[in-house]
Backbone as JSON, one array per atom type, in Angstrom:
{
  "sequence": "XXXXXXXXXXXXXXXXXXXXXXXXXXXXXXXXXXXXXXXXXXXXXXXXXXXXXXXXXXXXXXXXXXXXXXXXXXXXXXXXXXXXXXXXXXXXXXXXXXXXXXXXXXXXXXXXXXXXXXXXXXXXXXXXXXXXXXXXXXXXXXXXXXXXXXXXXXXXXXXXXXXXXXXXXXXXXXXXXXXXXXXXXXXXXXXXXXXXXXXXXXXXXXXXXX",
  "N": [[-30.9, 157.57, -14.48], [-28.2, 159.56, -13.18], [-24.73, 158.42, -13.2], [-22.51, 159.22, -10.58], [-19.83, 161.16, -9.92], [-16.74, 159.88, -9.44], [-14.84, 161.06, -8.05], [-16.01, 162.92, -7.04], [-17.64, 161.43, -5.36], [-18.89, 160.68, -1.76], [-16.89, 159.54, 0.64], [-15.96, 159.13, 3.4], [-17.39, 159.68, 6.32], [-17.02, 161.16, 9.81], [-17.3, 161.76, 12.87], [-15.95, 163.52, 15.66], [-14.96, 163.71, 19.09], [-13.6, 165.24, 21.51], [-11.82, 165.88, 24.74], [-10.45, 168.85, 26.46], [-7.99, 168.85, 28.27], [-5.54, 170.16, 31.06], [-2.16, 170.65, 31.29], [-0.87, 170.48, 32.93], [-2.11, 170.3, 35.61], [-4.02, 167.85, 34.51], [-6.74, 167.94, 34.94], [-9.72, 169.06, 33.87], [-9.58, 171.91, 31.37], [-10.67, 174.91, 30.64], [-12.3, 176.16, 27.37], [-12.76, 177.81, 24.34], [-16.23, 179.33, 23.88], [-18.47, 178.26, 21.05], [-19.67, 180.41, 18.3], [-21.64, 180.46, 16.23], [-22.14, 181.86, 12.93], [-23.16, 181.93, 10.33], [-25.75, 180.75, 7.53], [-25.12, 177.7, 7.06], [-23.09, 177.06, 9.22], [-24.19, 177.42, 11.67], [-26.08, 175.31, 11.2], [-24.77, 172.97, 11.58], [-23.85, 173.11, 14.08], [-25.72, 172.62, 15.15], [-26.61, 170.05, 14.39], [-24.58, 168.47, 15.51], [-24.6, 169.12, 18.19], [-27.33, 167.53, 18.55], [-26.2, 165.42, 18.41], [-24.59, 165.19, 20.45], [-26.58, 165.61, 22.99], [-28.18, 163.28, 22.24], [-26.15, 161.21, 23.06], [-25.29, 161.39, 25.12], [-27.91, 161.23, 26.59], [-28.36, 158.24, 25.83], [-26.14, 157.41, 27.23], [-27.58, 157.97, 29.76], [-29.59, 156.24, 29.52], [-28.37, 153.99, 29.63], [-27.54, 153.31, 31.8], [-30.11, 153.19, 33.7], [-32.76, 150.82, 35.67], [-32.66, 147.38, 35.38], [-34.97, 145.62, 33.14], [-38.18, 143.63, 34.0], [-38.33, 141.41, 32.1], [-35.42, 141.6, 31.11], [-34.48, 141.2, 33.79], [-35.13, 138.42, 34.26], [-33.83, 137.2, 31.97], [-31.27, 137.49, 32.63], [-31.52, 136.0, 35.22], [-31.89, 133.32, 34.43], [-29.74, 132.76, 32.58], [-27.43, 132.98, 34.61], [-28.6, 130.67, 36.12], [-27.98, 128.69, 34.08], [-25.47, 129.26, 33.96], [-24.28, 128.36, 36.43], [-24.61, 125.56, 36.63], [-23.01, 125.09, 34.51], [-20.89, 125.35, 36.02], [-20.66, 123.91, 38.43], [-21.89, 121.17, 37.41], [-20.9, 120.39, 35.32], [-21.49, 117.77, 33.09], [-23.83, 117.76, 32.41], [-24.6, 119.98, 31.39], [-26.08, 122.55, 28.65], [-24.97, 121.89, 25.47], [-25.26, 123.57, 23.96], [-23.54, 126.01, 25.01], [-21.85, 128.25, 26.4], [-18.5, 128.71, 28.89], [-18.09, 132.41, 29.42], [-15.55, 132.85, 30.17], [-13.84, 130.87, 28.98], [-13.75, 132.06, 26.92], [-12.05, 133.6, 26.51], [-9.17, 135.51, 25.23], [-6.11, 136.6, 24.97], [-3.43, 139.84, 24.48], [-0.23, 140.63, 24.55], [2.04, 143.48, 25.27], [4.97, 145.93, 24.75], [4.33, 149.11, 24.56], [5.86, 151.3, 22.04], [8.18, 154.41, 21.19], [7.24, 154.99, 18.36], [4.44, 155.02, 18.29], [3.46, 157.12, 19.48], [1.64, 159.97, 20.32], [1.0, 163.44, 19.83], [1.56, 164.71, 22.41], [3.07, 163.13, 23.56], [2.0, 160.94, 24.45], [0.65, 157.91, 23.98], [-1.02, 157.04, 21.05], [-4.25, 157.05, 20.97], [-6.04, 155.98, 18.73], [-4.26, 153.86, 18.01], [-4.54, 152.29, 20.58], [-7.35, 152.06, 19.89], [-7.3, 150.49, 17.54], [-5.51, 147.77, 18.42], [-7.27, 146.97, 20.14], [-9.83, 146.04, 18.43], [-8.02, 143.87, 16.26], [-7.54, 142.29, 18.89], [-10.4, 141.82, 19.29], [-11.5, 140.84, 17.11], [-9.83, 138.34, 16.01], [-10.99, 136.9, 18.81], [-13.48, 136.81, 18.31], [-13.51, 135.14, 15.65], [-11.66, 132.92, 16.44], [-14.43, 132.31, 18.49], [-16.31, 131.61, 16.36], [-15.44, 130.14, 14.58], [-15.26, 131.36, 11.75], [-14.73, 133.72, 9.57], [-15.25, 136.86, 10.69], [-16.81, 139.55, 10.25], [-16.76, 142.91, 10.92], [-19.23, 144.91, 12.58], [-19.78, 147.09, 14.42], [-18.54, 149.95, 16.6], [-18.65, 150.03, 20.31], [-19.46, 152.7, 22.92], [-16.02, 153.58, 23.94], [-13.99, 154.09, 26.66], [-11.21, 156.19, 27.48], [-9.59, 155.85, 30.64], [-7.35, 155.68, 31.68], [-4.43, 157.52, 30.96], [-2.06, 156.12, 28.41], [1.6, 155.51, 28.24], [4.7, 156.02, 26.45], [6.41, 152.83, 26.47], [5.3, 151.64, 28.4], [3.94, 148.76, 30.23], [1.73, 146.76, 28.27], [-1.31, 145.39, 28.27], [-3.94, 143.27, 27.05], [-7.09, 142.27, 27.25], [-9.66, 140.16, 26.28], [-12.93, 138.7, 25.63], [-16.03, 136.92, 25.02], [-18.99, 138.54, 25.21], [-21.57, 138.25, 24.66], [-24.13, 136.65, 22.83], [-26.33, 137.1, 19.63], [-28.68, 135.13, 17.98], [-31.05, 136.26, 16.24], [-30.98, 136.29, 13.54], [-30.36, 133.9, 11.93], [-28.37, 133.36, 9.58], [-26.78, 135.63, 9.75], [-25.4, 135.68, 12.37], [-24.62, 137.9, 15.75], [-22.45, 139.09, 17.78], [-21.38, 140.14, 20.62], [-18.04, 141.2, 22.02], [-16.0, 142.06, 24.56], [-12.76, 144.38, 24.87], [-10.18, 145.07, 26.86], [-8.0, 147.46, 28.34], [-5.01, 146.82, 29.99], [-2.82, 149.04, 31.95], [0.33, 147.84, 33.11], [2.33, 147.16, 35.81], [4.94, 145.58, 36.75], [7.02, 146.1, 38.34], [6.12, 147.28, 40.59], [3.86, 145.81, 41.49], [1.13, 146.54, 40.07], [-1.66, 146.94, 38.01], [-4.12, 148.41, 36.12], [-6.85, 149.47, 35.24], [-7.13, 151.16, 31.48], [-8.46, 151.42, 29.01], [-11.1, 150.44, 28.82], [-13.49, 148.36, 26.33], [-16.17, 148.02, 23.71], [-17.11, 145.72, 21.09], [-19.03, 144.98, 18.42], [-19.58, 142.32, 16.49]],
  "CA": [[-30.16, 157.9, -13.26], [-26.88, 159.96, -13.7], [-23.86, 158.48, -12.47], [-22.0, 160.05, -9.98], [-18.28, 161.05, -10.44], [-16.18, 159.24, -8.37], [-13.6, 162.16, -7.87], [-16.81, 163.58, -6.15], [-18.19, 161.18, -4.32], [-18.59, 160.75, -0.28], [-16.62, 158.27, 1.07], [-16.06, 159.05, 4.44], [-18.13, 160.9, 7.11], [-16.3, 161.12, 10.71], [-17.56, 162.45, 14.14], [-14.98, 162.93, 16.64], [-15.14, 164.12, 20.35], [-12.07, 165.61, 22.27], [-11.57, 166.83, 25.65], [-9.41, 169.59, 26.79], [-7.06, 168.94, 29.59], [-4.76, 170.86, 31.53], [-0.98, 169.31, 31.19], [-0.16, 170.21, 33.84], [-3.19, 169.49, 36.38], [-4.82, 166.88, 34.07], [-7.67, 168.25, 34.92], [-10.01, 169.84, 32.5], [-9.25, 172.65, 30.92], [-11.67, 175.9, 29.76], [-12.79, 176.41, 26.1], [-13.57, 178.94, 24.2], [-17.13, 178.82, 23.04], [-18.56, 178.35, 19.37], [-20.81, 181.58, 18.06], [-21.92, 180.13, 15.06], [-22.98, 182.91, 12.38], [-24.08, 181.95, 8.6], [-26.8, 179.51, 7.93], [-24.45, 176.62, 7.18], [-22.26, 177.08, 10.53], [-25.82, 177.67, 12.41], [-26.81, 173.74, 10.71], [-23.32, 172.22, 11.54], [-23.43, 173.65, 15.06], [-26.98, 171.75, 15.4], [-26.64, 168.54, 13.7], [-23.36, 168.66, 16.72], [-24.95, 169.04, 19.76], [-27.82, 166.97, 18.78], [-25.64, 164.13, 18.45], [-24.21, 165.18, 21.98], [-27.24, 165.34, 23.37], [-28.53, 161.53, 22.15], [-25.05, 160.93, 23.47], [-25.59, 161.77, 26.67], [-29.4, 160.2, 26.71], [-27.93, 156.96, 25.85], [-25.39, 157.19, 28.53], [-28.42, 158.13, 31.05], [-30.39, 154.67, 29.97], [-27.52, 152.4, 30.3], [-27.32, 153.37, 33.79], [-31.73, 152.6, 33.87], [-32.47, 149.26, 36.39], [-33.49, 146.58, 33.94], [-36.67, 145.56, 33.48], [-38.53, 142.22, 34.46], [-38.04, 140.71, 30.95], [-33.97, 141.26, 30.64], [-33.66, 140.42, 34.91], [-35.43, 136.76, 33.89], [-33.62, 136.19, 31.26], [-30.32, 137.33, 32.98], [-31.67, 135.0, 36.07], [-31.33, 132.2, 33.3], [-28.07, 132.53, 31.71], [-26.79, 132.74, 35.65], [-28.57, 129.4, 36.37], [-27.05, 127.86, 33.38], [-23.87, 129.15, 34.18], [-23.82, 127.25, 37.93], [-24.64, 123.86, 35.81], [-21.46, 124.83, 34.18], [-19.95, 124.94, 37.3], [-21.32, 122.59, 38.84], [-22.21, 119.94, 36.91], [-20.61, 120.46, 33.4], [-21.72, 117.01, 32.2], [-25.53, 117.84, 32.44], [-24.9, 121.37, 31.29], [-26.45, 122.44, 27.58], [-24.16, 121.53, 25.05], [-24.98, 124.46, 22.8], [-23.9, 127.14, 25.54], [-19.9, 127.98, 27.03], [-18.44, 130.39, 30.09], [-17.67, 133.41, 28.87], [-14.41, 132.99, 30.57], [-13.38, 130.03, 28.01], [-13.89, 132.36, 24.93], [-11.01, 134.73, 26.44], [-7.84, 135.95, 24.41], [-5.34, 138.3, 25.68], [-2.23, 139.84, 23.76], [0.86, 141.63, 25.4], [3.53, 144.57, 24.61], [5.5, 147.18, 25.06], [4.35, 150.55, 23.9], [7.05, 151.97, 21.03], [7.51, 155.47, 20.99], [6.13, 155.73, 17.01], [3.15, 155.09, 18.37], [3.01, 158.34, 20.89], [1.01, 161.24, 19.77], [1.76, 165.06, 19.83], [1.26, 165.26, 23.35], [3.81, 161.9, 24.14], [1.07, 159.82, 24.89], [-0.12, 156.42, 23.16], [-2.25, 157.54, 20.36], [-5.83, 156.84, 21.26], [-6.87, 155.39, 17.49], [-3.35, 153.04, 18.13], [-5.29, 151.41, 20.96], [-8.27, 151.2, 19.45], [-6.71, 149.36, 16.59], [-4.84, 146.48, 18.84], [-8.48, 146.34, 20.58], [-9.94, 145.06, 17.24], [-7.08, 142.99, 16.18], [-7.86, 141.39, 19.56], [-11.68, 141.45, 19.25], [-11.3, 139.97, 15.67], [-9.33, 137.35, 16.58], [-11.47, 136.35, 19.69], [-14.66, 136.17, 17.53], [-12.53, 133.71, 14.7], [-11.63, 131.82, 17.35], [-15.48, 131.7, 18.86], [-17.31, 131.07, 15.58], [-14.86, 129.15, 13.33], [-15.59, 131.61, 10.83], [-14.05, 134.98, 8.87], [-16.03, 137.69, 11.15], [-17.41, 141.21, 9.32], [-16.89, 143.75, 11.82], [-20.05, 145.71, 12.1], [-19.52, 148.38, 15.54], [-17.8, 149.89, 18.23], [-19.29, 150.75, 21.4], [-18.23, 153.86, 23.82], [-15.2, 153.3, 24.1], [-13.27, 154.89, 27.48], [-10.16, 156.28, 28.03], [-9.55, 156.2, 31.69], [-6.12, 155.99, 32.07], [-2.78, 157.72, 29.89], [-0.68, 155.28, 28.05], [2.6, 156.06, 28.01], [6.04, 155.5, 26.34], [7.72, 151.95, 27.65], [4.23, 150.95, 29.03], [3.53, 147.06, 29.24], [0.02, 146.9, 28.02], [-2.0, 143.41, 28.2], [-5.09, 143.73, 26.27], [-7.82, 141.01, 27.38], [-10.98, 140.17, 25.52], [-13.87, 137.7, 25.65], [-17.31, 137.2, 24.38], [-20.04, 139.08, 26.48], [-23.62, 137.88, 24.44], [-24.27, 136.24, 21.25], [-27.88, 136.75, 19.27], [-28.7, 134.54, 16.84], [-32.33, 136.45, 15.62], [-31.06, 136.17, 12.16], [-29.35, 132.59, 11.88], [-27.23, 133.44, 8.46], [-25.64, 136.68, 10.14], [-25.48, 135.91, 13.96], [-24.34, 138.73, 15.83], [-21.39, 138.49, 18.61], [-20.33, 141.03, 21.41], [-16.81, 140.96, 22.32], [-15.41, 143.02, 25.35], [-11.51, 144.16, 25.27], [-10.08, 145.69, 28.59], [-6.42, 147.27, 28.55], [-4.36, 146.95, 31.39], [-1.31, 149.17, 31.87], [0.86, 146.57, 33.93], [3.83, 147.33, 35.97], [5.66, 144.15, 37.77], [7.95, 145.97, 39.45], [5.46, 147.97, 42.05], [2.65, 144.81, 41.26], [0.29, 147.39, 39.74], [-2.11, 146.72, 37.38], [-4.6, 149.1, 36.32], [-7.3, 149.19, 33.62], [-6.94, 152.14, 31.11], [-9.47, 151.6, 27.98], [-12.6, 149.51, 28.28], [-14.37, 149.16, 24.95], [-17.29, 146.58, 23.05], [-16.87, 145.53, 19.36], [-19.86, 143.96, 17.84], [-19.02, 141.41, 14.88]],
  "C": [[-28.74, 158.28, -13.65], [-26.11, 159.08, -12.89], [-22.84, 159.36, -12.25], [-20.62, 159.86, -10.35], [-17.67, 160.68, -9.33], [-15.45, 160.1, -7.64], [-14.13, 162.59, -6.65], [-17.24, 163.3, -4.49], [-17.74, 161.03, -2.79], [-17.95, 159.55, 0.09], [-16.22, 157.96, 2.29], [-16.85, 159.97, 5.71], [-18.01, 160.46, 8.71], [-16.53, 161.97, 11.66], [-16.33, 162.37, 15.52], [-15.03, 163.61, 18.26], [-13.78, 163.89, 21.23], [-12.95, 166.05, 23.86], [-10.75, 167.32, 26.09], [-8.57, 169.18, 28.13], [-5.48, 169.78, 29.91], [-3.21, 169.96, 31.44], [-0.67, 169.48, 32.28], [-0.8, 169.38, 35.4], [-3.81, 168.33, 36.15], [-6.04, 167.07, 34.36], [-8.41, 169.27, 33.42], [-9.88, 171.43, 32.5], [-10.28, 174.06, 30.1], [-11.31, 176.27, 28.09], [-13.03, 177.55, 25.51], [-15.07, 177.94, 23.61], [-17.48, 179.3, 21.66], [-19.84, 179.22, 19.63], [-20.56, 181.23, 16.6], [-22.96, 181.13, 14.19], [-23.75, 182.62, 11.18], [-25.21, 180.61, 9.78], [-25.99, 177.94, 8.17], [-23.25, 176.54, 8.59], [-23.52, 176.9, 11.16], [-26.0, 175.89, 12.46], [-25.85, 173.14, 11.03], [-23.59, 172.44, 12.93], [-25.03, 172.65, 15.73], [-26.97, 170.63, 15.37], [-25.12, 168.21, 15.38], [-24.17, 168.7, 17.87], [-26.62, 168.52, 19.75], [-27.79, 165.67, 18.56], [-25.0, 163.88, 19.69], [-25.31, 164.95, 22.86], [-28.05, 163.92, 23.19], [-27.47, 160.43, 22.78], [-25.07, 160.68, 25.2], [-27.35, 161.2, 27.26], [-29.05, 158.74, 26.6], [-27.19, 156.37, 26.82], [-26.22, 157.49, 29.6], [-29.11, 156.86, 31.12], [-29.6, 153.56, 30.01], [-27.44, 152.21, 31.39], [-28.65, 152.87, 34.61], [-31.41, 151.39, 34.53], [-32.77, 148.86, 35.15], [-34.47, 146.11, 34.11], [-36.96, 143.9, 33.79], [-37.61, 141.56, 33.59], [-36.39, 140.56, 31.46], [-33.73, 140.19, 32.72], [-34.26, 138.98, 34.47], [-34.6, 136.46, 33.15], [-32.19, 136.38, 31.65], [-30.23, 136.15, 34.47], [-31.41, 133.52, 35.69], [-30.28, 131.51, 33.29], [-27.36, 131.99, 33.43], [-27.17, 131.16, 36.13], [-27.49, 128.49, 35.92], [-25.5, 127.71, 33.83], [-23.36, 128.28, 35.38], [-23.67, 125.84, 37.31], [-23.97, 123.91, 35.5], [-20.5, 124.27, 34.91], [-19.34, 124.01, 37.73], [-21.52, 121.08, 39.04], [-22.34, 119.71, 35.77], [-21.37, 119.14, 32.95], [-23.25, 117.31, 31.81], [-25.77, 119.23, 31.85], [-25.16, 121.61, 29.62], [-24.72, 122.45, 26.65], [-24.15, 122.47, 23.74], [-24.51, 125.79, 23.65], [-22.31, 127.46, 26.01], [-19.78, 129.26, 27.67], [-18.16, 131.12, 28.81], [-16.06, 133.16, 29.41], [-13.63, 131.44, 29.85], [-13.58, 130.16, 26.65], [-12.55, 133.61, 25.01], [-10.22, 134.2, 25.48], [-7.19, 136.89, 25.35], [-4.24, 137.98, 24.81], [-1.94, 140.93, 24.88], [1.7, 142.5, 24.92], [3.86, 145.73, 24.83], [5.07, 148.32, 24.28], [5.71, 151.52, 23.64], [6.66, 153.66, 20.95], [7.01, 156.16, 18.91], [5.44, 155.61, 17.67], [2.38, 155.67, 19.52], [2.47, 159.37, 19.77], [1.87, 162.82, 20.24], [2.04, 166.12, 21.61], [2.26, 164.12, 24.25], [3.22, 161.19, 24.51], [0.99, 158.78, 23.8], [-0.65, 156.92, 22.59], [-3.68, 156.24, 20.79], [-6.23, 155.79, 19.86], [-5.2, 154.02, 17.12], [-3.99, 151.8, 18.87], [-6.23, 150.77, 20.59], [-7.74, 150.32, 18.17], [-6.44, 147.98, 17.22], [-6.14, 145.83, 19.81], [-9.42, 145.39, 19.47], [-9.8, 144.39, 17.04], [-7.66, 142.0, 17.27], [-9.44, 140.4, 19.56], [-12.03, 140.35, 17.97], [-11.01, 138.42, 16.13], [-10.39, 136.55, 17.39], [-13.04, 135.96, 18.81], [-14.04, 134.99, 16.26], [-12.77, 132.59, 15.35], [-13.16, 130.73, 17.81], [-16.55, 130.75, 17.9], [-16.73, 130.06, 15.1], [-15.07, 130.02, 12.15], [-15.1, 132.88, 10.68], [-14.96, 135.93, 9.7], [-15.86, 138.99, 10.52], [-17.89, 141.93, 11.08], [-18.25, 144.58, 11.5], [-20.25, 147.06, 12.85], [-18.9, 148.83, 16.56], [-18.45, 150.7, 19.41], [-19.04, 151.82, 21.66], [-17.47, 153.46, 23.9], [-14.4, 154.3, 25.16], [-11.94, 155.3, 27.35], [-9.68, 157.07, 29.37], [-8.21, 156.84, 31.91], [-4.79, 156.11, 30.87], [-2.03, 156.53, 29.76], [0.77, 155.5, 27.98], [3.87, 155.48, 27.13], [6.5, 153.99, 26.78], [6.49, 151.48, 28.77], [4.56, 149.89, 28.52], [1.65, 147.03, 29.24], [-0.28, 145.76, 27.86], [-3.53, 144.08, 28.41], [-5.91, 142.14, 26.39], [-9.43, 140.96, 27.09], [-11.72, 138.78, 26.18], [-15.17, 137.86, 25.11], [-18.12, 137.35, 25.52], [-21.68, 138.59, 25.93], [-23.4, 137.87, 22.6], [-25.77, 136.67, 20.99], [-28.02, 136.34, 17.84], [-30.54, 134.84, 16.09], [-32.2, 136.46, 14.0], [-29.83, 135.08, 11.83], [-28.39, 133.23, 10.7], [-26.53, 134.9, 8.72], [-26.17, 136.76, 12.02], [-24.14, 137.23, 14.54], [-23.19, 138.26, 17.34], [-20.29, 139.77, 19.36], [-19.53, 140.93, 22.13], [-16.32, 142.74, 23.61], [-13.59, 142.74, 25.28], [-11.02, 145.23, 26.25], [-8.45, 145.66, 28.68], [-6.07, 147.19, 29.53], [-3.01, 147.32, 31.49], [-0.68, 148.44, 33.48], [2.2, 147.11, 34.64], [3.86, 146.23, 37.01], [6.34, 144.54, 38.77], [7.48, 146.91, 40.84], [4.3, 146.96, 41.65], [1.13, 145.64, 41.55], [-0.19, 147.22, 38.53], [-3.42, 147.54, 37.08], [-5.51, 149.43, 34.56], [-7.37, 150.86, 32.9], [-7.67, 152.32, 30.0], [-10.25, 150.39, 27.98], [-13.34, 149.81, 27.09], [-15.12, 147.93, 25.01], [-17.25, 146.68, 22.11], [-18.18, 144.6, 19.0], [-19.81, 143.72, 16.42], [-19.66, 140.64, 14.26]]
}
């Protein structure tokens, strides 16, 4: 087996998805379209819009009802959770709200960290979503967590300049089908904040699984 030259090798491979908007409307904005000619543009132009299209199939079955199986076993968890309520002392002692695994961090958005357009960079947020998600799994397990994915991730609403941003996480569903790497999905949910019109308003929902 030859080895490969390092100089050579692949070490990153990066899909990214924009959309155009108008600056001034914020609305979207027309494109030109791609007329892809050789063979290798042709195969690039494919492998692309049949990652959009699984894209867009995935986002049609999240929206699917759920089926018997998941409503039982979400009929469950909701029992349990009233016994929390309820009648914590009687309630399983291997199980905890979700709303006693939160975290939240706070701060002002600096303008380094505006993009070319004066906005918040996008891959800024997702960073301090991490950071948070990280953290909040530490916290849950007791243990060093190995990031392994990131969901869709939205961006509803523009960050701006001199924003206060409060970034709030928690754990949404553990599965432990492989005890020596249990798995652990974490939701973080920005909120650009203003105090002085008591406006609060969420602007990037994401899911990190660790």
């Amino acid at each position: 087996m030859k080895a490969s030259d390092s100089s050579d090798s692949l070490a990153l491979t990066a899909n990214f998805t924009f959309v155009a908007r108008d600056s001034k409307t914020g609305k979207s904005a027309p494109i030109n379209q791609i007329s892809p000619e050789t063979d290798q543009e042709k195969l690039l132009w494919k492998e692309a819009d049949d990652r959009n299209q699984t894209r867009k199939k995935k986002r049609g079955e999240n929206k699917k009802d759920m089926d018997d199986k998941e409503a039982g076993r979400l009929k469950a968890l909701l029992a349990e959770g009233r016994v929390f309520c309820d009648m914590p002392a009687l309630a399983d002692r291997d199980s905890i709200l979700i709303r006693d695994t939160r975290l939240d961090s706070s701060f002002i958005c600096q303008p380094q960290q505006r993009n070319i357009h004066g906005r918040i960079f996008g891959g800024f947020l997702m960073r301090k979503a991490l950071e948070l998600a990280f953290s909040t799994t530490y916290a849950f397990a007791g243990a060093a967590p190995l990031f392994l994915e990131a969901d869709h991730v939205d961006f509803l609403k523009p960050v701006d300049v001199g924003n206060f941003l409060r970034l709030k996480s928690c754990v949404l569903y553990t599965e432990l089908e492989t005890p020596n790497r249990p798995l652990i999905n974490v939701e973080v949910v920005a909120h650009v904040t203003s105090p002085e019109i008591r406006s609060s308003e969420v602007s990037n929902p994401g899911k990190k699984t660790i």
